[in-house]
C-alpha positions in Angstrom: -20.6 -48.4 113.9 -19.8 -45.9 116.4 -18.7 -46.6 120.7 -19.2 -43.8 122.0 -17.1 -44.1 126.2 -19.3 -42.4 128.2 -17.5 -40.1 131.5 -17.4 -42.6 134.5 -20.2 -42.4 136.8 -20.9 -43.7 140.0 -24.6 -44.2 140.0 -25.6 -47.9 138.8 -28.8 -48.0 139.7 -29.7 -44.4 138.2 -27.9 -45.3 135.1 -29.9 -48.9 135.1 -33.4 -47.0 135.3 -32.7 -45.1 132.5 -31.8 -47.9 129.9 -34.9 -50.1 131.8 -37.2 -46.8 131.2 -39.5 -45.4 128.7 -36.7 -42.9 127.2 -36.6 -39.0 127.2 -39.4 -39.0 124.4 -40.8 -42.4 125.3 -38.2 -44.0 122.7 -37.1 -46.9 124.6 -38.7 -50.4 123.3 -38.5 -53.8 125.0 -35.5 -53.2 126.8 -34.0 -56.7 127.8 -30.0 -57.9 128.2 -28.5 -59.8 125.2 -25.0 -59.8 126.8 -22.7 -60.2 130.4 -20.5 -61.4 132.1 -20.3 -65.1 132.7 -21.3 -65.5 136.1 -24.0 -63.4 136.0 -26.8 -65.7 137.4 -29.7 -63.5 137.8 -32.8 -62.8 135.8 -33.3 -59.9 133.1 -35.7 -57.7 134.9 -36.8 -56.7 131.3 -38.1 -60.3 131.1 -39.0 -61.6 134.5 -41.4 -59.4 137.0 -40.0 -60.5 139.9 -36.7 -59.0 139.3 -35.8 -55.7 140.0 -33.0 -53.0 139.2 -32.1 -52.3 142.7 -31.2 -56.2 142.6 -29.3 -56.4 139.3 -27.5 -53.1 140.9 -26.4 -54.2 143.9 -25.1 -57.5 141.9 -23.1 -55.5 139.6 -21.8 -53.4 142.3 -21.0 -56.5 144.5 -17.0 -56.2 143.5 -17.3 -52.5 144.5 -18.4 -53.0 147.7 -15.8 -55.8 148.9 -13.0 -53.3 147.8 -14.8 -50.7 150.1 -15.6 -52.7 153.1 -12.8 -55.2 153.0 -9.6 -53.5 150.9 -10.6 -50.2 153.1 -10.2 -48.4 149.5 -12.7 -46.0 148.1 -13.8 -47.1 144.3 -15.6 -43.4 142.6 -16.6 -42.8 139.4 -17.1 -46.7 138.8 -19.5 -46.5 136.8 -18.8 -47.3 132.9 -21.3 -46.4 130.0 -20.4 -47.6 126.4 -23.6 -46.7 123.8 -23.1 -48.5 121.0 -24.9 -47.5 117.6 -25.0 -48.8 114.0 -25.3 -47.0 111.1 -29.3 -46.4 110.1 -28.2 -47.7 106.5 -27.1 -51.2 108.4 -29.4 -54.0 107.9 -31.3 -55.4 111.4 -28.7 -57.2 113.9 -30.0 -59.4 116.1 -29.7 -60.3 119.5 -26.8 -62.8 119.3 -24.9 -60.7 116.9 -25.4 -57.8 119.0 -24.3 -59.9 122.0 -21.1 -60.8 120.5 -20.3 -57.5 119.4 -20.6 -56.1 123.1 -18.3 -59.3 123.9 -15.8 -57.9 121.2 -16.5 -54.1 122.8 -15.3 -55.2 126.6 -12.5 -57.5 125.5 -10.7 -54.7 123.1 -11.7 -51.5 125.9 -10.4 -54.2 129.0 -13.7 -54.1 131.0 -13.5 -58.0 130.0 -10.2 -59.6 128.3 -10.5 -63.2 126.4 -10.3 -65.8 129.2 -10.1 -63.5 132.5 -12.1 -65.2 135.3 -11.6 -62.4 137.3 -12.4 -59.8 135.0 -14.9 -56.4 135.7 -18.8 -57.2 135.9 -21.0 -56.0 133.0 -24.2 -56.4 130.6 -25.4 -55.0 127.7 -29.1 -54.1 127.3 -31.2 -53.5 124.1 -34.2 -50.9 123.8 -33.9 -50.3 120.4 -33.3 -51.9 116.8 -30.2 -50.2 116.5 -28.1 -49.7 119.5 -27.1 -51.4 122.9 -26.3 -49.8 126.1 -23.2 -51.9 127.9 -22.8 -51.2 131.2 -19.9 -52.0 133.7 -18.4 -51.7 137.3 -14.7 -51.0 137.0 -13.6 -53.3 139.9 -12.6 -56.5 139.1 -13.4 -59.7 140.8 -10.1 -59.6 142.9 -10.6 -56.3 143.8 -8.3 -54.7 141.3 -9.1 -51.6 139.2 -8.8 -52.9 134.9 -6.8 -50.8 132.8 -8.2 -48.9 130.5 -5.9 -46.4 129.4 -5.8 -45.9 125.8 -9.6 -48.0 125.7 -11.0 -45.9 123.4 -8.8 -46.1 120.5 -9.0 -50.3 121.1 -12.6 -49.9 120.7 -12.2 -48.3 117.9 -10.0 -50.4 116.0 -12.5 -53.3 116.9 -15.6 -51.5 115.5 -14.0 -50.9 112.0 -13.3 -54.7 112.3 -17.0 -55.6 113.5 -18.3 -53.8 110.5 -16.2 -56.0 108.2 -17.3 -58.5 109.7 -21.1 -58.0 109.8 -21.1 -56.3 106.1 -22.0 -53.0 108.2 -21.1 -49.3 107.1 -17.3 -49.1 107.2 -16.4 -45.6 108.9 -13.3 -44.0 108.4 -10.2 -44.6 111.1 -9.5 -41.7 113.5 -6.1 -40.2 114.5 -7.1 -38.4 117.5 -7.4 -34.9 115.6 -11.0 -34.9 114.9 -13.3 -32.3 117.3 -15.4 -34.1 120.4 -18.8 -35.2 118.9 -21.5 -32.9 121.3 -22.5 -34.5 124.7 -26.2 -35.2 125.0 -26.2 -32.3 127.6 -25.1 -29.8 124.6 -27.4 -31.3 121.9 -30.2 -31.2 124.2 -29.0 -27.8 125.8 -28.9 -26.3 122.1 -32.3 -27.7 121.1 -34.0 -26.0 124.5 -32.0 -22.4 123.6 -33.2 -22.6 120.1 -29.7 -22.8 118.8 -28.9 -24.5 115.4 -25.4 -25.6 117.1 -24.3 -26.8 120.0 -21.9 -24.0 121.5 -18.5 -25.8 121.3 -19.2 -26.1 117.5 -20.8 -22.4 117.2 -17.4 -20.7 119.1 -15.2 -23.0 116.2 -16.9 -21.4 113.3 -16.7 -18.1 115.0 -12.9 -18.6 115.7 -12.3 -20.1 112.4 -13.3 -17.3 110.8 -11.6 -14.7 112.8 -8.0 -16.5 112.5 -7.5 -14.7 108.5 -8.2 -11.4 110.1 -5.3 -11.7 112.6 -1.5 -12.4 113.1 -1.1 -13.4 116.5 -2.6 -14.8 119.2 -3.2 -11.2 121.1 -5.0 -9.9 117.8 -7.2 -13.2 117.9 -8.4 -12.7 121.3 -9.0 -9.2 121.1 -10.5 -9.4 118.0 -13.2 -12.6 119.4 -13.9 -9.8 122.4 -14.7 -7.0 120.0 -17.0 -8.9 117.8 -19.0 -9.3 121.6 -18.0 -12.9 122.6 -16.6 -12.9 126.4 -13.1 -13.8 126.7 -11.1 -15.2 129.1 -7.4 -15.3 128.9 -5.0 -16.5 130.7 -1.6 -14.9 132.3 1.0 -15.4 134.0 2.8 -12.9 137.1 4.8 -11.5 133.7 1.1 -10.4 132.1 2.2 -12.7 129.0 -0.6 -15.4 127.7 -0.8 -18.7 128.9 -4.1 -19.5 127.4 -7.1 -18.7 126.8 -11.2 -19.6 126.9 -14.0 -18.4 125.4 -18.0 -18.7 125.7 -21.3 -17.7 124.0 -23.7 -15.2 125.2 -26.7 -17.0 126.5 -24.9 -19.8 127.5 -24.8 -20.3 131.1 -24.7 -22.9 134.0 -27.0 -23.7 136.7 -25.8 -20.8 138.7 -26.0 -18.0 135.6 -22.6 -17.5 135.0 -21.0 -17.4 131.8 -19.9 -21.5 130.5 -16.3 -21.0 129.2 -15.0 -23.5 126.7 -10.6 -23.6 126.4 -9.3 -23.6 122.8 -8.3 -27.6 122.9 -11.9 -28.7 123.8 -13.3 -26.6 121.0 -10.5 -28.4 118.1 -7.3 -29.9 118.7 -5.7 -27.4 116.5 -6.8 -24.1 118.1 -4.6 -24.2 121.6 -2.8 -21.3 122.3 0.6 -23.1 121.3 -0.6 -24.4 118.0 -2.2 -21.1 117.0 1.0 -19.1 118.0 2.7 -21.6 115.6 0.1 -21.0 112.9 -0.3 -16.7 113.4 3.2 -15.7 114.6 5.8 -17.7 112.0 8.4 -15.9 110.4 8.3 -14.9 107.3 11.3 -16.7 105.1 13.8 -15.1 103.0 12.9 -13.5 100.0 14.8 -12.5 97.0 15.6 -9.0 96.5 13.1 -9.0 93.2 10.6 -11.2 94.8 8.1 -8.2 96.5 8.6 -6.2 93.3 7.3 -9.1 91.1 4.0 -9.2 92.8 0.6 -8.2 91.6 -1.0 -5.6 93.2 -4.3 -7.7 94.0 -4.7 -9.8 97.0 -6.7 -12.0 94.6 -4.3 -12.3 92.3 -1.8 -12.8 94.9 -3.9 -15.6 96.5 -3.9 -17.2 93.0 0.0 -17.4 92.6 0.6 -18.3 96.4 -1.9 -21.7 95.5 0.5 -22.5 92.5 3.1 -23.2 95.5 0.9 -25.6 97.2 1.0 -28.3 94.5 4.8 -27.4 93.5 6.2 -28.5 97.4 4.3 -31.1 98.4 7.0 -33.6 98.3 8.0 -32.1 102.0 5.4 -33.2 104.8 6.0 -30.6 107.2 5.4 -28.3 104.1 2.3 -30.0 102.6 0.6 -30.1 106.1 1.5 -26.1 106.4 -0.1 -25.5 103.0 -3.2 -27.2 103.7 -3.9 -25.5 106.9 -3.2 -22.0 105.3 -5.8 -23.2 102.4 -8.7 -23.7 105.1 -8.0 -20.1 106.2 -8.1 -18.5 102.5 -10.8 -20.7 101.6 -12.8 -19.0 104.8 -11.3 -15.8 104.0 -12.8 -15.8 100.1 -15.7 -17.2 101.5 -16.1 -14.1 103.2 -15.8 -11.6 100.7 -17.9 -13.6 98.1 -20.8 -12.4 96.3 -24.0 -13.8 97.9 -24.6 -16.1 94.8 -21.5 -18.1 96.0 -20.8 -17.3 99.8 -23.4 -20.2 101.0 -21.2 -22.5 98.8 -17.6 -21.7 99.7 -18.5 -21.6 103.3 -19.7 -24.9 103.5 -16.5 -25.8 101.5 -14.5 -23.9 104.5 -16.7 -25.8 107.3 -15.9 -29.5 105.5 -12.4 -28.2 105.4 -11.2 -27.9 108.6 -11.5 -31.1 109.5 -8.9 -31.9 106.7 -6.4 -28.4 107.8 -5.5 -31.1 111.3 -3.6 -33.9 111.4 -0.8 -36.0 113.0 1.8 -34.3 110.7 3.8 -31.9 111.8 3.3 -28.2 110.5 6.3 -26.2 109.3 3.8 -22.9 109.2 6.7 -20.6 107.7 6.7 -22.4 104.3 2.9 -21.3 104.0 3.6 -17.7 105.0 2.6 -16.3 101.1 -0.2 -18.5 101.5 -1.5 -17.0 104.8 -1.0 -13.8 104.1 -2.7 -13.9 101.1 -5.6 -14.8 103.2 -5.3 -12.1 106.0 -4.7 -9.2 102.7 -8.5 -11.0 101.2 -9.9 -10.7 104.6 -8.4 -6.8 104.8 -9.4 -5.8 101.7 -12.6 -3.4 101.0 -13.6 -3.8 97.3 -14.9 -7.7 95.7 -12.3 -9.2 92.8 -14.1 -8.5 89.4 -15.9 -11.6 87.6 -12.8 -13.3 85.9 -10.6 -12.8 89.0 -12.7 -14.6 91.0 -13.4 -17.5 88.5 -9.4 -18.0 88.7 -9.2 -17.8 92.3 -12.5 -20.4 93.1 -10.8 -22.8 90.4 -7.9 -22.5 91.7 -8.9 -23.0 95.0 -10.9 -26.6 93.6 -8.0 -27.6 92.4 -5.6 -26.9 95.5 -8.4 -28.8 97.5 -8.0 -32.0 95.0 -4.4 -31.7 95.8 -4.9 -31.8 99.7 -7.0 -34.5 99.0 -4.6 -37.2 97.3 -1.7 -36.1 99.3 -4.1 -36.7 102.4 -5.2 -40.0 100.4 -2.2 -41.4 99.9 -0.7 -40.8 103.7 -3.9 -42.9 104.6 -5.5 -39.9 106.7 -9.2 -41.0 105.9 -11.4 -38.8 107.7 -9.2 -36.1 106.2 -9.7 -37.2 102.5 -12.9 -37.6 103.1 -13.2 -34.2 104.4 -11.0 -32.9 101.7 -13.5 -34.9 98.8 -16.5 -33.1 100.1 -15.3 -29.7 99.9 -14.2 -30.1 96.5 -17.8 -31.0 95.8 -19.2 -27.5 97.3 -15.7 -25.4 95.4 -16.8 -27.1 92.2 -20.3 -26.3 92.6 -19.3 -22.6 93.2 -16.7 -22.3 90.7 -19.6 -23.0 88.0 -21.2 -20.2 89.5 -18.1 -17.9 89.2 -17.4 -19.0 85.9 -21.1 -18.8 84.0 -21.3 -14.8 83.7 -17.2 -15.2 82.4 -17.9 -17.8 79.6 -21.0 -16.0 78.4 -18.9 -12.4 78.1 -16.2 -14.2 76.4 -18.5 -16.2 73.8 -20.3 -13.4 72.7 -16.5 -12.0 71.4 -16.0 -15.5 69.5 -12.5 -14.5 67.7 -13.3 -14.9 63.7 -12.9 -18.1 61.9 -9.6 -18.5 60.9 -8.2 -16.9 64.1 -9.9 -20.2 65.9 -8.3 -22.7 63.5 -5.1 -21.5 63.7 -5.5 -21.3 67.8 -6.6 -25.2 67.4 -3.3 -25.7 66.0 -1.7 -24.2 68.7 -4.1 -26.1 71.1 -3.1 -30.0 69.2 0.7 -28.6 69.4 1.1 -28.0 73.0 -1.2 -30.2 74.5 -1.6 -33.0 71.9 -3.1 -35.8 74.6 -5.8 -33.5 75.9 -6.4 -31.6 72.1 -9.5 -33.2 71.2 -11.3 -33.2 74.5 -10.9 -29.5 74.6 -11.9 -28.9 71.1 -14.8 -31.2 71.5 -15.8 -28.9 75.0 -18.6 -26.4 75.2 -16.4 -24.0 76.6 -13.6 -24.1 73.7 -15.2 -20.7 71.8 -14.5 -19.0 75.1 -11.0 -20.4 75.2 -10.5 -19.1 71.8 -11.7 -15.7 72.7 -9.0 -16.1 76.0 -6.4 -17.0 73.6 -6.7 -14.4 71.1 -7.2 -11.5 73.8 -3.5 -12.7 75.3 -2.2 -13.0 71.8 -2.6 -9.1 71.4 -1.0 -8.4 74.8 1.6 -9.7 73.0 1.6 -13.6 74.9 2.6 -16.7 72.8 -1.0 -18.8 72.8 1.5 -22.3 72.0 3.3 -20.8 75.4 0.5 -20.2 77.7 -1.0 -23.4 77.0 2.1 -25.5 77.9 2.4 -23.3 81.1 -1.4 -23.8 82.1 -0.7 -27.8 81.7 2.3 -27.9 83.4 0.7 -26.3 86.2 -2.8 -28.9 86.0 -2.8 -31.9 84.6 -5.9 -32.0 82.7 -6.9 -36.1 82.8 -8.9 -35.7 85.5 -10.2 -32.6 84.4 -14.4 -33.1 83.8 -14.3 -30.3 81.1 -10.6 -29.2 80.5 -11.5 -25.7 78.3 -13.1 -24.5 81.3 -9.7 -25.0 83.4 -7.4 -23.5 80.7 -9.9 -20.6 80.6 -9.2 -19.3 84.5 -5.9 -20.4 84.1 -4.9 -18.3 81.0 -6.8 -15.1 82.4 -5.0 -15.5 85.0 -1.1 -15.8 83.7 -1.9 -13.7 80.8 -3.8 -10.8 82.3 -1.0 -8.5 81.8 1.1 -7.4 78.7 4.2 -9.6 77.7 7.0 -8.0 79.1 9.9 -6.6 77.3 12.6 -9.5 77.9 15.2 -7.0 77.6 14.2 -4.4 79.7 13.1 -7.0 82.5 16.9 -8.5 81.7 18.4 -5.1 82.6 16.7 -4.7 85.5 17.3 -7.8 87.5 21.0 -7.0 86.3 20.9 -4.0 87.7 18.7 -5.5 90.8 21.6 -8.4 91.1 24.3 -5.6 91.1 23.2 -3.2 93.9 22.6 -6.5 96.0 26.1 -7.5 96.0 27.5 -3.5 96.2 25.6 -4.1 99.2 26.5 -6.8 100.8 30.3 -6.0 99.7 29.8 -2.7 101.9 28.8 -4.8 104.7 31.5 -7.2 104.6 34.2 -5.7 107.4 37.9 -4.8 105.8 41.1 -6.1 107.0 42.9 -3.2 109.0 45.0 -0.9 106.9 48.7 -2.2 108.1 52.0 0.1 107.6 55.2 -2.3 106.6 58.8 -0.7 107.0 61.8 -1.8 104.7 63.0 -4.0 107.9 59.5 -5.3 108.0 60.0 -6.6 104.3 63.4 -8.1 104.8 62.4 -10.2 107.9 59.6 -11.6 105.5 61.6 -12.5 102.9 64.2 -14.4 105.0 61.2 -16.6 106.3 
């Protein structure tokens, strides 16, 4: 069940023809009150012909009148519209249930507390099967204004307990980091213009997607101008950025000029401060061996910055950082993806975002490896081949089932939610990724006894989960992975008990197929030579601290004299 508070208006009788009238697209079917206040003491002019609106208005309005005439202060905007929808899965509510759910609605927002004579004047009126209209004047019998500060989270909190109640659809809880649901001004606006969004929801994908090609707030804006979108920043006397807006072409008020939207009313999360935070974090210290230890490919990189997210998820401020870095390289590989699987992934990046925001803190710097990962995918010219890109979609499935439990279990719903249903769409194109790999490696089955002695490797490391991947379609390419790494020189037995470390595999639908991506992955290059990688972080480790040694100032070069030595040993 959704409330959905209305901006105050100041029209009663306006708003009253509308709910009393045949609807936009004639949609509006016995309209008729079910619900108001308790004194209200006229007839429904949906029932009774001698009624009219203009009377039921000026009756409602009666409290705002006395406070105009007799307080000699001016009530605007007092006007208070409160639609309120069930699910279309609901079963039929009738008119008494629906009347004491607007009673629940104006007691939790404070149009109407429990057992206030004096309270604010209102109805509720039914045109249709599955909503009511309640309408209110925000003066209050004693010519006080009600206080309704903080109403829309109240009313809220009482839907989710209304649909326990009734048996009704239960929706998630907010946190106040989800987008503004459209206005009917921008639906209906978007519908007239031909446009498949509303704009608010267009300029988000747009800015979404530009954030991995940037890093910092100057590069985002100028980067939104060049791709055409008019931009609007905004400085101060200094010429440094205060903020910023941003519209769509096309999109333009009643005068013709260009509708600009600011960052906060597009998502809570793209502000200029919260971007800075996100774009312009330091990177942290790294050791001296750490950029010489990386792969050369930003896919590969991606791949070993995700085994981070699941390894540090014990800090908040770092979970929350690596989550919102994952929306941006899940957009970024969404990108760059084959056709076959860019539909997929950027669906998976649209359900996302809602799960990147929430009331958690962000410390952006641990994600930096993660972030840039995703700016170096979004930079890059040539595609990943096919196994590269099997690793990094599986990888990515299984760093979104990781958002979602950590989301889960700090009882951020509409984030888990969000989180669940874009592991649905990465799973769907990790299949995709993976079909043309397991084929390739199945036709280059390793012979017979190679298999069985890689089985006993398989019941060795990962005895729980041996028999599941034995018994899984995709074990003769896991063979064929196993073998190939065996004559880089790799230690099958080894790999496997790094690949489970890394994944558990119980909740794994077919566990061969993750050890597969996984094992490319680690095993891609030869074994090193332990001793020659021993000598050189020896030698790396030694330089370091000749280093730092010259670095660290000397004590002044002092000349004693005999006398100098007799005074010292008399002290």
């Amino acid at each position: 069940m959704i409330a959905a508070i209305k901006p105050a208006g100041a029209n009663t009788r306006g708003l009253l023809a509308y709910l009393y009238g045949p609807g936009r697209h004639d949609e509006h079917l016995d309209p008729h009150i079910v619900a108001g206040f308790a004194t209200l003491g006229m007839p429904d002019p949906g029932r009774a012909e001698d009624a009219t609106l203009t009377q039921l208005a000026r009756h409602l309005d009666a409290p705002v009148h006395l406070r105009n005439s007799e307080f000699g202060r001016h009530a605007t905007d007092h006007v208070w519209h409160c639609p309120v929808r069930a699910a279309p899965e609901d079963r039929h509510l009738s008119d008494t249930e629906w009347a004491d759910i607007a009673q629940r609605i104006v007691e939790a927002a404070g149009i109407a507390p429990a057992g206030d004579d004096l309270a604010c004047r209102w109805i509720a009126v039914r045109h249709a099967d599955d909503h009511i209209h309640i309408l209110a004047t925000t003066v209050r019998e004693d010519g006080r204004r009600p206080k309704l500060h903080g109403s829309g989270r109240r009313v809220g909190d009482a839907c989710r307990q209304i649909e326990k109640d009734y048996g009704l659809r239960q929706l998630n809880k907010g946190d106040r980091t989800a987008t503004r649901r459209p206005t009917q001004a921008e639906t209906h606006k978007a519908q007239r213009s031909g446009w498949e969004q509303t704009s608010r929801a267009w300029l988000e994908d747009r800015v979404r997607a530009a954030i991995p090609h940037t890093g910092s707030a100057e590069e985002l804006l100028a980067y939104l101008e060049a791709d055409g979108m008019p931009v609007k920043p905004r400085r101060g006397p200094s010429g440094d950025l205060l903020g910023y807006a941003i519209g769509r072409l096309g999109d333009l008020n009643a005068d013709g000029e260009q509708i600009y939207h600011p960052g906060g009313k597009i998502a809570p999360d793209l502000t200029l401060p919260k971007l800075r935070a996100r774009l312009e974090a330091a990177a942290p210290e790294e050791h001296p061996t750490a950029r010489r230890d990386q792969p050369t490919s930003p896919w590969h990189r991606a791949v070993d910055a995700l085994d981070l997210l699941h390894a540090d998820m014990a800090d908040d401020t770092h979970a929350q950082a690596y989550i919102t870095a994952l929306g941006e390289l899940i957009e970024a590989t969404a990108q760059k993806a084959p056709d076959n699987l860019r539909a997929e992934l950027h669906t998976a990046a649209k359900m996302f975002a809602r799960a990147q925001r929430s009331r958690v803190r962000s410390e952006a710097r641990a994600a930096h490896a993660l972030r840039t990962a995703a700016r170096d995918i979004a930079k890059t010219v040539t595609g990943p081949d096919g196994s590269t890109l099997a690793a990094l979609v599986a990888a990515l499935v299984w760093a979104a089932i990781v958002a979602d439990r950590w989301h889960d279990a700090k009882q951020h719903a509409q984030q888990a939610e969000a989180a669940h249903q874009s592991v649905q769409h990465l799973q769907a194109a990790a299949d995709k990724a993976l079909a043309p790999v397991l084929e390739e490696l199945v036709l280059r089955h390793p012979a017979e006894h190679v298999s069985r002695a890689l089985a006993c490797d398989v019941r060795t490391a990962v005895s729980d989960e041996a028999d599941r991947i034995l018994a899984d379609p995709a074990w003769p390419a896991l063979a064929t992975v196993l073998a190939d790494a065996e004559n880089r020189g790799h230690q099958p037995y080894q790999l496997l008990k790094d690949a489970v470390a890394q994944r558990e595999l119980t909740t794994a639908r077919q566990p061969a197929r993750v050890l597969v991506t996984r094992i490319q992955h680690t095993s891609r290059n030869p074994a090193p030579n332990r001793r020659a990688e021993a000598a050189r972080r020896r030698s790396t480790m030694v330089a370091s601290a000749s280093v730092q040694q010259a670095r660290t100032p000397q004590p002044p070069f002092v000349i004693t004299t005999p006398t100098d030595q007799h005074h010292r040993q008399r002290r």
